[in-house]
N, C-alpha and C positions, 0 to 999 in steps of 0.2 A: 285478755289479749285477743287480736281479730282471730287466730287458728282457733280458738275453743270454740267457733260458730261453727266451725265443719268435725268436731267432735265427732256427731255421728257416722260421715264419711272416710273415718278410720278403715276400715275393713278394705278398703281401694287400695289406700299404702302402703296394708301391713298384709293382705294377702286373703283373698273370700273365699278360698276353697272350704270342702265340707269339712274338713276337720278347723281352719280357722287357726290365728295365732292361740297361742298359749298365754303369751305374756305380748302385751305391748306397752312402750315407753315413749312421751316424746318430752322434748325438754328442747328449752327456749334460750337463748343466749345476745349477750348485744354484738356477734356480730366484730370482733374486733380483731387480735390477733393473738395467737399462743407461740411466746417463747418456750423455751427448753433446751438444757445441755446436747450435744452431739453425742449420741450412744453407739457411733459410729455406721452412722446411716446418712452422715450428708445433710441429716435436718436439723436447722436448729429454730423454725419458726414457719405458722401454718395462718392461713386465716382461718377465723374462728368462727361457725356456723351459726346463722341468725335460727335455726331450730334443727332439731334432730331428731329421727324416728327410728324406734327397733321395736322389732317385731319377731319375736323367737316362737318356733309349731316343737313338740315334743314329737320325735317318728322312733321305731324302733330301736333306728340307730344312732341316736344322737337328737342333738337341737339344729333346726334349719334356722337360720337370722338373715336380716333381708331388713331393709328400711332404705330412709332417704336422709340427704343431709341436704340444707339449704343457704343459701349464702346471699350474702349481702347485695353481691354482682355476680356474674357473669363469669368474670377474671378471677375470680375468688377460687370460684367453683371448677375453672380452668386449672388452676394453682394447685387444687388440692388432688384433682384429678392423676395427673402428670408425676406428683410426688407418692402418692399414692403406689402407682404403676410402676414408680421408679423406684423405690422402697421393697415393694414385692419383688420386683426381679431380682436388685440385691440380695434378698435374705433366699430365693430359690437357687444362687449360682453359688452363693459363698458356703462352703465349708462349715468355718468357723461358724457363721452369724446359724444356719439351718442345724447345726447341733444343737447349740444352744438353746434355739427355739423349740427344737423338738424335746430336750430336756424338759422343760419348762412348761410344754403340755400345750403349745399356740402355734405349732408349726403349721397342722394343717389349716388352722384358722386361716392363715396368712397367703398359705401358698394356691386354696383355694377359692381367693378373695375374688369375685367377681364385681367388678366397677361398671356404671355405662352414667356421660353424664347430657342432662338437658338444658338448656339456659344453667341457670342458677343453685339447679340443682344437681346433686351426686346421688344416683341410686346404688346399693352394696347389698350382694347375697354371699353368705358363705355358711359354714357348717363345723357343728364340733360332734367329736365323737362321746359317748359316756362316760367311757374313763377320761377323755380331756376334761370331760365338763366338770368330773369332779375333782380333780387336783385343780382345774382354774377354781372351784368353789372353796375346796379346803383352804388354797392360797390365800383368797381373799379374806376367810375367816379368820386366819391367824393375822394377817394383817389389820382388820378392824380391831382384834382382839391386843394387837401390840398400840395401836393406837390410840385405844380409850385406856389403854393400862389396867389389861384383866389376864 
């Protein structure tokens, strides 16, 4: 694909300070749209990024992540922007939705999500703390592990 010619120009989007990401990720997509049930948020359908970038720095206190999301158009990237924003505010006013999420170990992910977007593109920085990042990992792990059936 045409992005693996700027391979080397990673460190732009994922952040060139002296210490540098930790881990970067990007992944390519066609681009089209994601449904999904209402988990009462209002959403039930996003456009889907023609490519996506993370970039995660290990600091003291946690993991810094930071990347860009890319869209098809313009409108897309407007679209996602706006729900995004709107998404956040809900789970910071409501009660119910920011317990929950604090249970869960993604509250501060969420509430300290910073957006800014360019054309076509959405850039996102936010932060997890250690102990979030390891109940988001233990999470994930039983989840993989209930899904291959181990």
């Amino acid at each position: 694909p045409a992005w693996l010619q700027t391979i080397r120009t990673i460190e732009k989007e994922s952040g060139d300070d002296k210490q540098g990401p930790a881990l970067v990720v990007t992944l390519t997509g066609e681009g089209k749209r994601y449904t999904f049930p209402d988990v009462g948020l209002g959403v039930t359908s996003l456009p889907a990024p023609t490519r996506l970038s993370l970039a995660m720095e290990l600091v003291p206190q946690g993991w810094l992540v930071r990347g860009n999301i890319v869209f098809a158009s313009e409108a897309d990237a407007a679209e996602v922007e706006r729900t995004l924003l709107d998404v956040q505010k809900r789970v910071v006013t409501s009660f119910f939705i920011s317990r929950l999420l604090k249970r869960e170990h993604v509250y501060n992910l969420v509430s300290g999500l910073s957006i800014a977007r360019s054309g076509a593109r959405v850039s996102y920085a936010t932060s997890v703390s250690i102990s979030d990042a390891r109940a988001l990992l233990a999470a994930l792990a039983a989840s993989l592990a209930d899904f291959f059936g181990h």
